[in-house]
N, C-alpha and C positions, 0 to 999 in steps of 0.2 A: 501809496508807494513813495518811499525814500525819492526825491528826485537825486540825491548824489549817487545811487547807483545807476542812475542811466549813463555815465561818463563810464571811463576804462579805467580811472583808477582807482584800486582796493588796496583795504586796511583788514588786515590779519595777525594772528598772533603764531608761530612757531608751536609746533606740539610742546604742551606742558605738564609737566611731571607734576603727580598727586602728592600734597602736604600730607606727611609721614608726620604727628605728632607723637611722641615717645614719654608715655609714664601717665600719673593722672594731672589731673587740672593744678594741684597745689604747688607741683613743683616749678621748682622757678628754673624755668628755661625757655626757649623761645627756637625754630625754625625758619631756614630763610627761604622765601618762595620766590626764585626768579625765571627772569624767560622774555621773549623778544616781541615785539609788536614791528611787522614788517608792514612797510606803507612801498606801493609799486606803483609806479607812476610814468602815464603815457606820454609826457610830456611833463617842461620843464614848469613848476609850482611853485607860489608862495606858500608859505606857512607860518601862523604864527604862534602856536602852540600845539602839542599833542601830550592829552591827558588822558595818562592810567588809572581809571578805579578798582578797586579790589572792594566788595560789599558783602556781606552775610548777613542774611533776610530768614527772620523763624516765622513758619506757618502755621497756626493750626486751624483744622475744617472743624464746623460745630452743624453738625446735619442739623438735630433738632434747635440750635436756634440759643443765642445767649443775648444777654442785655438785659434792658431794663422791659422790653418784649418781645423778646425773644426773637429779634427779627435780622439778626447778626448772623451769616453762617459759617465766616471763618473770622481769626484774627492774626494780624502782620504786624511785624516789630524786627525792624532794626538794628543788628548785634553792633556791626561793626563795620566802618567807612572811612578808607583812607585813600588818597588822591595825589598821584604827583607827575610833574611834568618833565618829560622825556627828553625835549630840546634844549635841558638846561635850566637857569633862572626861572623865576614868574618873570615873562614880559608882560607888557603892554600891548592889545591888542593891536596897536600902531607898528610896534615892530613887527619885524618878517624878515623870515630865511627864505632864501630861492635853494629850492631843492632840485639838481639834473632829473636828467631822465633816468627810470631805471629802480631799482630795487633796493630799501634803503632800511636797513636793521638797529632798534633802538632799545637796548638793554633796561631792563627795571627791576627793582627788585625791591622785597615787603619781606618786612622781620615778621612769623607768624607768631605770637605769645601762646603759651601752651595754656592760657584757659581760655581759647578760642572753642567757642563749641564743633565738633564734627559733623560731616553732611550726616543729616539724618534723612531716609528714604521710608515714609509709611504713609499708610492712607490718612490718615488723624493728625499726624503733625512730620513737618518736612522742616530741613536746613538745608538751605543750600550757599553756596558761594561761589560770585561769579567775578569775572575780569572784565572790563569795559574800557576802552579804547576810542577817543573823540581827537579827530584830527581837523581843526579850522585855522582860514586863512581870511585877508579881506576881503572884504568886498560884500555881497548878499550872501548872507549863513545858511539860506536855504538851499545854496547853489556849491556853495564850496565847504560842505561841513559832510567827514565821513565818519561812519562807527562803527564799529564791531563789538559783541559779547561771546563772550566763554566760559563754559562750567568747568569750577575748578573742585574739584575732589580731595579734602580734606579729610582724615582717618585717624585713629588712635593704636598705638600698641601699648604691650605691657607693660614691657622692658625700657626702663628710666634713663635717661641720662647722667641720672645722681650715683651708678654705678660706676661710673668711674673716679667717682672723686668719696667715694664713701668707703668705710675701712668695711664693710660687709654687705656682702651681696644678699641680695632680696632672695629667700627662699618661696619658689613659687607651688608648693607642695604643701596639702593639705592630709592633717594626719587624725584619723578617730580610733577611739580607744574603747570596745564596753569587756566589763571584767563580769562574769556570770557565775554561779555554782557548778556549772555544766562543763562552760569553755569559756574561753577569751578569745577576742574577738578584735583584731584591727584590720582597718581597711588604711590605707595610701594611695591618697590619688595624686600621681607623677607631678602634674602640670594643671594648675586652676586657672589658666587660662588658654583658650586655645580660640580656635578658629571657624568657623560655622561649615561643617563636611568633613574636619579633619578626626585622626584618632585619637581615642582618650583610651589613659592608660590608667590603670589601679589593681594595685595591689593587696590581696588578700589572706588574712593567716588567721586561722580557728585551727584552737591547740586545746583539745576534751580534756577535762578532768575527771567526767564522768563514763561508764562504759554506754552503748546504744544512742549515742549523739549521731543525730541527722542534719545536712543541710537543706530542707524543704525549698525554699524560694530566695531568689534574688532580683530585686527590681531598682534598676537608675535610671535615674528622671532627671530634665533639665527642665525646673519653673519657671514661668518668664512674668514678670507683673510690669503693666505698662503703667504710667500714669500719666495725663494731659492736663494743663493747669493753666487760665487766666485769673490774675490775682486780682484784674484792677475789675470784671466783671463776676467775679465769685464763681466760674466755672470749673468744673472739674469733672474728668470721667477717669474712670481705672478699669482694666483689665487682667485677665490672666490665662496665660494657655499651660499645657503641660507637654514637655515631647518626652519621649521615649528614648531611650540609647541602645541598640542592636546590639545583640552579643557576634562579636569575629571570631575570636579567637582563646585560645587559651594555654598557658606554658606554666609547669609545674616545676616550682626551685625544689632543688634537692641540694645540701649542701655546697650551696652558694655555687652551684653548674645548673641549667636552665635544662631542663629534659622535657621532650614534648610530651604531650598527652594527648590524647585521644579525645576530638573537641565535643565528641557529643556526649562525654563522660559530666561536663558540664555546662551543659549547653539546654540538657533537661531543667537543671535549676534556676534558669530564666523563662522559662516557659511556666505561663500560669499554669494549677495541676497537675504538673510535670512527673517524672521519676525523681525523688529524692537520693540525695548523695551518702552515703554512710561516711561517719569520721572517725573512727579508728583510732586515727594518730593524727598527727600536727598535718596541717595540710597550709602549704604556701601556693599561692598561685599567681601570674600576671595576666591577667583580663586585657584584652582588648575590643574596647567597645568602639561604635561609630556615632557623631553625633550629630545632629540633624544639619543639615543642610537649608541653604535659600532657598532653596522649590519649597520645605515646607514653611515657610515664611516666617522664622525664625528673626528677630531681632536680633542687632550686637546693643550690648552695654554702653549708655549713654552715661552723660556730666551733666546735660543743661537741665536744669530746673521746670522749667515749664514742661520739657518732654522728655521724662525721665522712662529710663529703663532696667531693671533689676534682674538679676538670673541667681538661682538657687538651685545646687545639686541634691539630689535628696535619693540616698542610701539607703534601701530596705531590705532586711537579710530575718530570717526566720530558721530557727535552729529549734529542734525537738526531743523532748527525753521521754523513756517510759517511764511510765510511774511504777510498776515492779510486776511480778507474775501473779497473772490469774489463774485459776483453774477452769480447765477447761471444760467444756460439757459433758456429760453424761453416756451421750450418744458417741462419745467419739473414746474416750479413756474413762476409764471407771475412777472413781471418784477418792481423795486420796484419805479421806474419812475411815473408808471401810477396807482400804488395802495398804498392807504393810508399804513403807517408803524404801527406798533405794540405804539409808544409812543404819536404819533397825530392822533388817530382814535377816540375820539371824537371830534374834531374838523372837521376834514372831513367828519364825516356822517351828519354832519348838512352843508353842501357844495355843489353843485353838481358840479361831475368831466365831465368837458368841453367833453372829450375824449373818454366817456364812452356812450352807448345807453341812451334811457330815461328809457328804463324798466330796467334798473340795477340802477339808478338813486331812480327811487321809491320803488325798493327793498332793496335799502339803509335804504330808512324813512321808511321804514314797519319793517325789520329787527332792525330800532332802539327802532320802538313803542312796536313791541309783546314783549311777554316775552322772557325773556333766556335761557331758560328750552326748546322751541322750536324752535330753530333757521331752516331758509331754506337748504336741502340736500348738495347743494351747493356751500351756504358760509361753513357749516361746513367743508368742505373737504380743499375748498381754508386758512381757519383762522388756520386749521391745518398744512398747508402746511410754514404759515409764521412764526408759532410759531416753530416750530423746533431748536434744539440747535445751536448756533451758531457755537459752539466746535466741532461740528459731521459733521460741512459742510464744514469747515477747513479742517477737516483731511482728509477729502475723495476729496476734490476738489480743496483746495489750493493749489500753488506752495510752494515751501520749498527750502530753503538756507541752504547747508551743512556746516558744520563747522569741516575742518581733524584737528586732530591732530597730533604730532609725538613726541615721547620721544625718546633718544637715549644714549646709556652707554657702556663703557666698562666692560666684564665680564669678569669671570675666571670659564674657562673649564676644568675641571682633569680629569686625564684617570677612568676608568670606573670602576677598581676594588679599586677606593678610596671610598667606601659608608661611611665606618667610619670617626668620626674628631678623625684624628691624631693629631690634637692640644695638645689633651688634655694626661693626664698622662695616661698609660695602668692601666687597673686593672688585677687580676690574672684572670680571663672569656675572657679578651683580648686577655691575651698570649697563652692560650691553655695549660696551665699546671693545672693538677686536683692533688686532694689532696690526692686519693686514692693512694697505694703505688704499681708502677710500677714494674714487674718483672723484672730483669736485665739478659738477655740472655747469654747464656755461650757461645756462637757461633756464625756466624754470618749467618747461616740456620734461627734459632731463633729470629736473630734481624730484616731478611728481614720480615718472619712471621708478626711481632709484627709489621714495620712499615706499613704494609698492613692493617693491623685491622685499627690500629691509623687514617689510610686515607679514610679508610669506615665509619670510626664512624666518622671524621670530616664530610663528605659526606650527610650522614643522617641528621647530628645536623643543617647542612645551608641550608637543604631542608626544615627542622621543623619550621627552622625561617620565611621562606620563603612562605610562607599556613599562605594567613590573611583572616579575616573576608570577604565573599562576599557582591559588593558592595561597599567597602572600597579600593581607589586607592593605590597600594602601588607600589613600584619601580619596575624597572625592574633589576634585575639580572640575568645576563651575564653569559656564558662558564667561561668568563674572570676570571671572580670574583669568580665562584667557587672554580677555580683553585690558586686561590691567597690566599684564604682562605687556600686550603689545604696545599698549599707553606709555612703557615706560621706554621701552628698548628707544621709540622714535624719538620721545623726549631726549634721549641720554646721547642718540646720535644727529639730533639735529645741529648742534655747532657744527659739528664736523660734514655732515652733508652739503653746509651753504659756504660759502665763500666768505670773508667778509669786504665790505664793500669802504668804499672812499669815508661816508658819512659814518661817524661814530663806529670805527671797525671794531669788532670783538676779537679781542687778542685769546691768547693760549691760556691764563692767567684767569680772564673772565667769568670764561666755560666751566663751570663746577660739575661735576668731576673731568682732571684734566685728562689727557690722553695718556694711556700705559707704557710704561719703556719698553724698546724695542728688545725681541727674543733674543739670547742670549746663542752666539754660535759655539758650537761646542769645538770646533774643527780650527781655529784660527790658531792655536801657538801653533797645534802641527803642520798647517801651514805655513807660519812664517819660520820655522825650524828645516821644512824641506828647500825652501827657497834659498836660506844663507848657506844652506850646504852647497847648493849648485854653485853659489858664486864666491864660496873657499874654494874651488877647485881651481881657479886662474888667479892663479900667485902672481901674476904681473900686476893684474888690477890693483892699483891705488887711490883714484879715484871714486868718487860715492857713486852709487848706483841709487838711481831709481824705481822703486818697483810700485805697482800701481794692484792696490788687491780690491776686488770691488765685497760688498758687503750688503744689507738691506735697504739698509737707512742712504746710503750713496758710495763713496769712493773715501779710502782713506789712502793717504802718502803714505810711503815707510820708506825709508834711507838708511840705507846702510853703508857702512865704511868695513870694505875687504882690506886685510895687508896681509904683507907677504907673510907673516907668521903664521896666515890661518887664524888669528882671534880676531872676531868681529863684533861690534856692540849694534845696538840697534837705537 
């Protein structure tokens, strides 16, 4: 056991907001990861340094065993380590600050490079990244030396930075083309990168050239291939899972107006052995699929080398043609060999077929003399049986030629509490700072208090969001994502929950993101319009009058100068 924690005073760090890195590893830009290291103290202290690490440690586990016999069963390696000191300069362990009693906040901050690797969380290989915090004074180090660690959560998104300074925006949409004798055939998938739970969107259009086109099957798949790598031991294992994408929904474009359809009209065509769809005509459609979620333990898309990660969408669409009419059995229609056809039947009733009795011969010539209105019981049955659609005997009795298709892309998987585009710029709803004016605790009783409420009410507010219309597919969110939410809100309001104190205060300026301007009143010229009107009414008045209007933010002066004309400026 630590002996520094037997004393009462403790070394913490302020809730700290997850490194959002923005785009992939090659572009050149960088994130700043800041936040406080509080040191509270029961009494008055020397100190002569307190140093912040920031460290990123890769893992990988090797069950069965690597080396030179196999007698290794993980291996650690060191990304990345940087160190600075909070109280200023490197001193000398000789110098020393006397630090009061009391509670004492020391700002720091780490440019992060954007080809820092992301926490990676699997069984086979981990990244993590922690904060470390050592505060020593003189005397015996085993008596006056305190620390604390913290995990810090580093993530990736899509959306670049180099978007703002590049004359073209990153089209995130992935487009397949196959052109057939049959049909043509394009899918659009909206967005290739998306979020583990969220919805995937694609677009689908099969336009027949030929008549009896079907759509049999449709299947999306998200491929995931792991790979695990020590170079310097010639290790390597690779994996691959396959998940599934749920069909939600479906909306049928019609001249560029979105008209619903009926979801189990294609809903059959995701199901193996399903009802197939007939295609007629052009058929546009917007698919809404769901895509696997962290329960089924889904990886996002990695960068680092040693524990890489790959995801591959894979399109499979299956379209069918008959191959032309057969004739059909014996037992069901007489056979078209030995019976006149539908386009030479007058010609053959004036004929007699070699093949046939005589009495069907002269029920030929009788059938052609009487009228039409009364034809024999059965030819009526038989001329029904020939006139039949051709199109109906096709589909129930011809053979049919499949035609697979397959599209195939690279995607991008992020972890699961990325629902939002961090592309884009925060607004103040982003950051979780409200405009209401915060109590500032005198204690730190009061401030645990206060970050309690703050995480109930975040709590509530991403349940609220979360309750949509029934019927209406909407994501799934996560434990994950809950908790990253509240991660952020306490992060984004702890300046504002603490005070700052004597030593190193953190000003307005510090705190990234700053506080939002206060709400704008809508009501104040017609107040200050009904107010000068009262005081034109006393023409004697030449003197300035003071009038005192209070507002949010505090009190503002107004002065006014009445005369006797009635015109008054302000």
């Amino acid at each position: 056991m630590h002996i520094g924690l037997l004393s009462q005073d403790r070394l913490h760090f302020d809730p700290l907001k997850p490194v959002i890195l923005r785009g992939p590893p090659t572009d050149d830009s960088s994130t700043v990861f800041m936040g406080n290291v509080v040191l509270s103290l029961s009494k008055a202290r020397k100190l002569s340094k307190i140093i912040v690490q920031f460290k990123s440690v890769a893992n990988t586990n090797w069950p069965e065993g690597i080396g030179s016999r196999a007698t290794r069963l993980y291996h650690k390696k060191t990304l990345n380590e940087e160190t600075i000191n909070v109280l200023g300069s490197v001193m000398d362990d000789k110098d020393t600050i006397l630090l009061p009693v009391g509670t004492h906040r020391f700002p720091f901050t780490f440019v992060v490079p954007n080809t820092m690797a992301e926490t990676i969380e699997d069984i086979y290989g981990q990244v993590t990244h922690t904060i470390d915090a050592h505060a020593s004074g003189p005397g015996l180090q085993l008596l006056n030396n305190l620390h604390t660690s913290k995990p810090v959560l580093v993530l990736r998104t899509y959306m670049s930075n180099s978007i703002l300074t590049n004359n073209s925006l990153q089209d995130p949409s992935r487009t397949f083309e196959k052109h057939l004798d049959i049909a043509d055939v394009q899918a659009v998938v909206e967005n290739a990168a998306f979020s583990s739970g969220e919805l995937l969107y694609m677009r689908l259009t099969i336009q027949p050239h030929q008549k009896n086109v079907r759509l049999e099957h449709i299947d999306v798949s998200i491929e995931e291939t792991r790979r695990y790598t020590v170079i310097q031991m010639d290790a390597l294992r690779t994996g691959t899972d396959n998940f599934g994408l749920d069909f939600l929904h479906a909306t049928r474009l019609l001249d560029g107006e979105s008209v619903a359809v009926d979801t189990d009209e294609l809903r059959s065509v995701f199901v193996k052995h399903g009802r197939p769809l007939e295609v007629n005509d052009t058929l546009v459609y917007r698919i809404t699929l769901a895509s696997p979620s962290c329960s089924r333990q889904i990886r996002h898309t990695t960068h680092y080398k040693d524990i890489l990660f790959r995801h591959r969408i894979n399109i499979k669409l299956t379209l069918s043609h008959s191959q032309g009419t057969v004739s059909a059995p014996v037992s069901r229609t007489p056979s078209s060999s030995n019976l006149p056809t539908l386009s030479n039947q007058h010609i053959a009733l004036h004929q007699p077929l070699p093949t046939l009795p005589i009495n069907h011969n002269h029920s030929l010539q009788i059938s052609h003399s009487t009228p039409i209105n009364t034809p024999p019981p059965n030819w009526h049955n038989m001329l029904s049986k020939l006139r039949k659609p051709r199109l109906e005997r096709e589909t129930e009795d011809a053979p049919r030629q499949n035609y697979p298709i397959i599209f195939e892309s690279l995607i991008g998987v992020f972890d699961c509490r990325l629902k939002e585009d961090y592309g884009q710029l925060p607004s103040y709803a982003d950051l979780g700072i409200s405009t209401n004016n915060i109590p500032l605790p005198s204690d730190s009783k009061s401030a645990n208090n206060n970050t309690d409420r703050l995480a109930k009410a975040s709590r509530h507010h991403k349940i609220k969001m979360d309750q949509t219309k029934p019927g209406v597919p909407a994501p799934h969110l996560c434990t994950c994502y809950f908790r990253f939410q509240e991660q952020l809100r306490l992060a984004s309001e702890a300046p504002v929950l603490h005070a700052p104190t004597i030593v190193n205060p953190i000003t307005e300026l510090d705190s990234t993101p700053s506080k939002p301007p206060p709400e704008y009143v809508e009501n104040v010229l017609d107040g200050l319009n009904a107010t000068a009107q009262i005081f034109t009414r006393h023409d004697s008045l030449c003197s300035p009058q003071v009038v005192n209007y209070e507002k949010m933010d505090g009190t503002m002066n107004i002065i006014w100068w009445i005369h006797k004309s009635s015109m008054w400026t302000s």
